[in-house]
N, C-alpha and C positions, 0 to 999 in steps of 0.2 A: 281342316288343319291336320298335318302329317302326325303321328304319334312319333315320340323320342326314339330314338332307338335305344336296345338295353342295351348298356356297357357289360363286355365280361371281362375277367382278368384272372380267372382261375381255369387251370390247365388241367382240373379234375373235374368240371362240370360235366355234365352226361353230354350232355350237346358234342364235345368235343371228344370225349370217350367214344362217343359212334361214329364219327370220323375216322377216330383211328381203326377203328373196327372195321368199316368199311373199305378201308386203305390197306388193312389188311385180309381184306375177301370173308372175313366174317360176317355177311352180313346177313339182312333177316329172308334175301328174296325178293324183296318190294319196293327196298328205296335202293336209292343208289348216291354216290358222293359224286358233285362236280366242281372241277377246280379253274376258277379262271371267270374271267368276268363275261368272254364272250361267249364259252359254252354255257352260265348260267345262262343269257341273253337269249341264247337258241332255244334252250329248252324253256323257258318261259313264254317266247313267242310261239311254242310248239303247243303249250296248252297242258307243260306239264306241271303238278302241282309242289309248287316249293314250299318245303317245310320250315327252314331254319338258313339263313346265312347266316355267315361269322365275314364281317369286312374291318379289313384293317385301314390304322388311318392313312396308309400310301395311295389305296387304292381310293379310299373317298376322298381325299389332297388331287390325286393325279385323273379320277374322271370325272371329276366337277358335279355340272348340274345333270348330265346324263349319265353317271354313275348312281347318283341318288334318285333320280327319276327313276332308274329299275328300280329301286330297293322300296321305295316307295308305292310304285305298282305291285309288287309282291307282297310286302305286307298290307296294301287294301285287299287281297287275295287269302286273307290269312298265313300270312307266310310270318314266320318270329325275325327280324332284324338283330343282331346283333353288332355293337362297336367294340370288335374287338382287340385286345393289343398284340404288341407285336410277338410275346411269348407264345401267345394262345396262336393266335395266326400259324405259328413256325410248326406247333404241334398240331394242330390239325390239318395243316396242309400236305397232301401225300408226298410233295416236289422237295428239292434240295433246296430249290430257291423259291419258294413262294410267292405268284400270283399277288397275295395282297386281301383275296375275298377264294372261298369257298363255301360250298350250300350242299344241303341235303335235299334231295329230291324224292317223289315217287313213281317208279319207270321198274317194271317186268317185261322181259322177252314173253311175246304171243306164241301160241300154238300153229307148230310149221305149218295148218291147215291157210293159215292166215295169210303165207305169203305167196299163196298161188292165187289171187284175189287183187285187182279184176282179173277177166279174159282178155285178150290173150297173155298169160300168165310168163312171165320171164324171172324168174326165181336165179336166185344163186347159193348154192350151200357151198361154203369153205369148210374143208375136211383138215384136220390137223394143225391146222392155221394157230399156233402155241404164242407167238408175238402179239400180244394185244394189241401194239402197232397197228400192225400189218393190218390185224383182223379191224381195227377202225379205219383204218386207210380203204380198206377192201370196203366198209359198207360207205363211204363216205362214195366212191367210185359209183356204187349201185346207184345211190339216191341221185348223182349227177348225171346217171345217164336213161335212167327209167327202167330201173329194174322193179319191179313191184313186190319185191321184199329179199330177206335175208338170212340162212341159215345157219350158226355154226353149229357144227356138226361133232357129236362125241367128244372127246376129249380137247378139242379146239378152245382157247381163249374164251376167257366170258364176255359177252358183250356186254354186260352190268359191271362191270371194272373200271375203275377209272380211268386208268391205262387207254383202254378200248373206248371208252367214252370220248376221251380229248383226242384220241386220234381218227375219230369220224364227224369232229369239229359241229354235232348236234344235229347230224343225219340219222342218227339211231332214232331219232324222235320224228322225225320227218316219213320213215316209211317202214313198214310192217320188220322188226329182227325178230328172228327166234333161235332156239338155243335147244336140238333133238337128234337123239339117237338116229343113223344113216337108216335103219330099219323104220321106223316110223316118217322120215322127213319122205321116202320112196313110197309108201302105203298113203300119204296124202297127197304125194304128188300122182299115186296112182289114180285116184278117186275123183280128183281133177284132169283124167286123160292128158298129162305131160307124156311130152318126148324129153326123153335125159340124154342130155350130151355132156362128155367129158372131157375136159382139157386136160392135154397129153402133149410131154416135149415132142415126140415125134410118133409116126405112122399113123394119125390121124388126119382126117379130111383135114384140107386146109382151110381155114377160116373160113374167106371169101366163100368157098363151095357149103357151108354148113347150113343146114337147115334152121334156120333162125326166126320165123315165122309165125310157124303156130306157138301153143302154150308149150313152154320151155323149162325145163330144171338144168340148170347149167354149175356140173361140179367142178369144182379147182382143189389142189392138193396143197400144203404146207410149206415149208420154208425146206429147202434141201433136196428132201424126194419125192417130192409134187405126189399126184395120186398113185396111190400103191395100185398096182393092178387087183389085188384080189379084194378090194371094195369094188371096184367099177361093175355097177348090175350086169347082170346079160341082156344085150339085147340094146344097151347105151351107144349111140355111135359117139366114138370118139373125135375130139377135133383138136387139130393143132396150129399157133399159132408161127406161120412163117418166118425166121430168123434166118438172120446171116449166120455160115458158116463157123465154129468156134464158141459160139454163145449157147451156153448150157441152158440156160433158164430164164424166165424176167418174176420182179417181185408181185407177189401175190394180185397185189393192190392193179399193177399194170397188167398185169395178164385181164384183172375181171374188166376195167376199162377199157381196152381193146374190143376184146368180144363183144362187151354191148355195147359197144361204140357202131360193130358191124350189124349186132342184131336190130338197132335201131336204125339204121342205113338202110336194113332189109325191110324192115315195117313199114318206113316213110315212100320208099320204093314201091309195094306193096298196097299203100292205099290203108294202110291201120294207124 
């Protein structure tokens, strides 16, 4: 028999204070805040360990018996239920318009060694990528096309951000993110014999012709002015994605889909 769920109705519980914490990038490093019933979904199906929901009663009203079927699987997992109201809801929810239910999770970025694993390795680090958006659109792109992990790189968007979370719709949990200095993410992609190739608006190989094959680190640049030249290692061959005349750039997100769209074209090709 299911245990009750606790009711809360105070918007000073701790529960809900770390929420707001989280919502606002303070957090401890460990866990992370998800909003919405289907990123909790994801990430539970991923095997990550949910600490605390807070569900309001829209959300247990409007997903019936398989809204409570999750909440239920989760708390036989040791996860805390809460029924919470709609105050509490408003305040712990990071949105303008709340979802209905949000959870506390625990999910840390791996060590960049991590996303060159397996071989042949096709890694993606995003340099600069400041949109959380973008930066979950970009790994959500990875995870659908077989990239074998993710790196944001230096000052880039946190993949442990909310933000970032709901816009890789619970791909961060599905394959290897990490979050390291451009110096270190190259010293591990060294160590694994990567070839780095860089995406560049122009004077770079064009796609089609790029060496996509072997163990790959494949750099992209930020919103505006894509990769600065004086990161690009030496020795990186550049590549560039063919556009019609007039068109300055594509978003992050579709630049990295492309690419591994080709580098998987090239692998199936190839016999890998």
């Amino acid at each position: 028999m299911a245990t009750p769920f606790t009711p809360l109705t105070s918007r000073q519980h701790p529960v809900v204070q770390a929420c707001r914490e989280l919502a606002s990038a303070r957090g401890d490093g460990r866990t992370v805040l998800l909003d919405g019933a289907h990123l909790i979904a994801e990430a539970f199906r991923s095997g990550i360990p949910i600490d605390s929901v807070l569900a309001g009663a829209r959300f247990l009203e409007e997903s019936g018996h398989d809204g409570r079927t999750l909440l239920g699987r989760i708390q036989q997992t040791g996860g805390t239920i809460f029924d919470a109201s709609d105050a509490v809801i408003a305040a712990a929810s990071p949105v303008r318009t709340p979802s209905g239910v949000v959870a506390i999770a625990r999910w840390a970025p791996v060590a960049p060694a991590e996303v060159f694993a397996p071989d042949p390795a096709l890694a993606v680090g995003l340099y600069g990528v400041q949109d959380p958006g973008n930066l979950g659109a970009g790994i959500r792109s990875a995870d659908a096309l077989g990239a074998t992990g993710v790196v944001s790189i230096g000052h880039a968007a946190d993949p442990a951000g909310w933000k970032a979370l709901r816009g890789a719709m619970g791909s961060t949990f599905r394959l290897p993110v990490s979050r390291a200095s451009l110096e270190d993410l190259l010293a591990a992609g060294t160590a694994r014999h990567v070839t780095v190739l860089a995406a560049t608006a122009r004077g770079g190989v064009a796609l089609p012709d790029a060496p996509l094959t072997g163990p790959v680190l494949l750099l992209f640049g930020g919103e505006g002015a894509g990769l600065p030249d004086a990161v690009i290692p030496a020795g990186a061959t550049r590549l560039t994605i063919p556009m019609r005349a007039g068109v300055e750039s594509l978003n992050v997100a579709v630049a990295v889909g492309l690419v591994l769209y080709e580098a998987r074209r090239q692998r199936q090709a190839g016999g890998r």
